[in-house]
N, C-alpha and C positions, 0 to 999 in steps of 0.2 A: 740453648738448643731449641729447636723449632719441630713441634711436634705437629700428628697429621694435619690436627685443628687449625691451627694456624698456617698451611698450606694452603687449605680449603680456603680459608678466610683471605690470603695474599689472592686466588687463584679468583675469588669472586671478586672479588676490588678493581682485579685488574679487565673483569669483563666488559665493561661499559667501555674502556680504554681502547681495548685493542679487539676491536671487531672489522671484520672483513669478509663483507656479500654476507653479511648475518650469522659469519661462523668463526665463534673467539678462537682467539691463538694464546691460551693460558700458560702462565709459564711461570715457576719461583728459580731463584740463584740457590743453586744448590751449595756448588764448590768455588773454590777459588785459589789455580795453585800458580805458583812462581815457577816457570818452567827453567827460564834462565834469566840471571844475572851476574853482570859481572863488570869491571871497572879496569881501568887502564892508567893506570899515574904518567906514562911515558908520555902519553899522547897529551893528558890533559894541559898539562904547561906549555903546550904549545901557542904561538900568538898569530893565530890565523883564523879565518872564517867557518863557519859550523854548519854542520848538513845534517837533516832530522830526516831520517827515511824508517818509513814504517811500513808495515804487512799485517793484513788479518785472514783468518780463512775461517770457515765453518767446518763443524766436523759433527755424527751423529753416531750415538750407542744404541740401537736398536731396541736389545731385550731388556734396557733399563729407563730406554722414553727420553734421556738426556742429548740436549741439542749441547755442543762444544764450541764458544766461541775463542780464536786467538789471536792474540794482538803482541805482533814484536815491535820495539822503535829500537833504533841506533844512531846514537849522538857519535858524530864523526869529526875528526880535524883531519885535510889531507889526506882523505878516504880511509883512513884508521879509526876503528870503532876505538869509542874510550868511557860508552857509558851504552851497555845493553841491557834491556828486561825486555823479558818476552812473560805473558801472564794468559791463562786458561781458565775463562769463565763456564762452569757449566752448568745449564738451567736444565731445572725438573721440566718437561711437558704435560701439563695434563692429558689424562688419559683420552679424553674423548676429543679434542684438540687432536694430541696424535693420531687418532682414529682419524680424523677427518683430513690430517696434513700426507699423515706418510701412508704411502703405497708398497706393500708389501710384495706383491710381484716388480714392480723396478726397486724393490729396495733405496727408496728416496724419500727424502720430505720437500717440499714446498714450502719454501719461509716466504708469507709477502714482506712487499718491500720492505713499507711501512717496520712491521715487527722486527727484519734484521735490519735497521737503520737502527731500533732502539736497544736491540742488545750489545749491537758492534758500542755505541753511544754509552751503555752501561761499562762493557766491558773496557773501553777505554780508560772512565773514568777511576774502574778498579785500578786498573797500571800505573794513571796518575797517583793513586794512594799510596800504591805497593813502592816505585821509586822515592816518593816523598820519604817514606818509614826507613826505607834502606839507608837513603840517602840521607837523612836530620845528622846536622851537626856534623857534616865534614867540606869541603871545597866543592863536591858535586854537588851541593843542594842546593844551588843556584840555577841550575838546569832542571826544566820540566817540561811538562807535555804541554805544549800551548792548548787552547780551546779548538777544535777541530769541525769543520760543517761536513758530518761523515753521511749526508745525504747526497753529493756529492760525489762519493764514492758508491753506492746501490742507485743504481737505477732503474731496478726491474727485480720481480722476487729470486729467491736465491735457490737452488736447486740442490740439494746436499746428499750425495748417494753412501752408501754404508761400504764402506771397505768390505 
């Protein structure tokens, strides 16, 4: 269990890292849930070529300072999903971080790029764990998340408003 101490302690470490115009974007992995998964045997014996389509999106809890990030993949034969996870990282904010990111009259935070290139990057590689563990030891576990250059995908910081 990770108590304040060692928040603070993550939350300095990670100062030197991730600075932007002189004002850090501190952040610890608070959670980490499995939103969906699930498996298709019909499809998987299938003997044809395979499609990896993925989605992420950001999402933000205002009065608890958590940035949410989510990353779905689907492993497909013949446009039939036969291997899905979907996985929900969400990171503490430090407070004065949020102070400086989020805007309380637009109800938004400002992620720079940089920052959500490394959480998206984090959180993938949670997903790749999460299917690993699901997956040990059965015909699926041959199927993973390749290495991904998810700079590529943010090209400008990210805008994230509160429901």
């Amino acid at each position: 269990m990770i108590i304040q101490s060692d928040i603070h302690q993550l939350f300095t470490q990670q100062l030197e890292e991730h600075k932007m115009e002189n004002t850090p974007f501190l952040f610890a992995l608070q959670k980490i849930s499995t939103e969906q998964f699930a498996l298709n045997e019909d499809v998987l014996n299938l003997d044809c070529n395979i499609n990896l389509s993925s989605k992420f999106k950001f999402g933000i809890v205002p009065e608890n300072r958590i940035l949410a990030v989510s990353v779905k993949f689907m492993f497909e034969k013949e446009s039939n999903p036969f291997i899905i996870v979907e996985v929900v990282c969400n990171f503490d904010i430090e407070q004065k971080s949020w102070n400086n990111y989020f805007s309380s009259e637009k109800k938004q935070i400002v992620i720079p790029k940089d920052i959500a290139i490394h959480l998206l990057f984090l959180s993938i590689g949670t997903t790749r764990g999460v299917l690993h563990a699901k997956t040990e030891n059965t015909a699926y576990n041959k199927y993973f998340l390749p290495t991904l250059d998810v700079s590529k995908s943010i090209l400008e910081d990210i805008v994230v408003k509160s429901n």
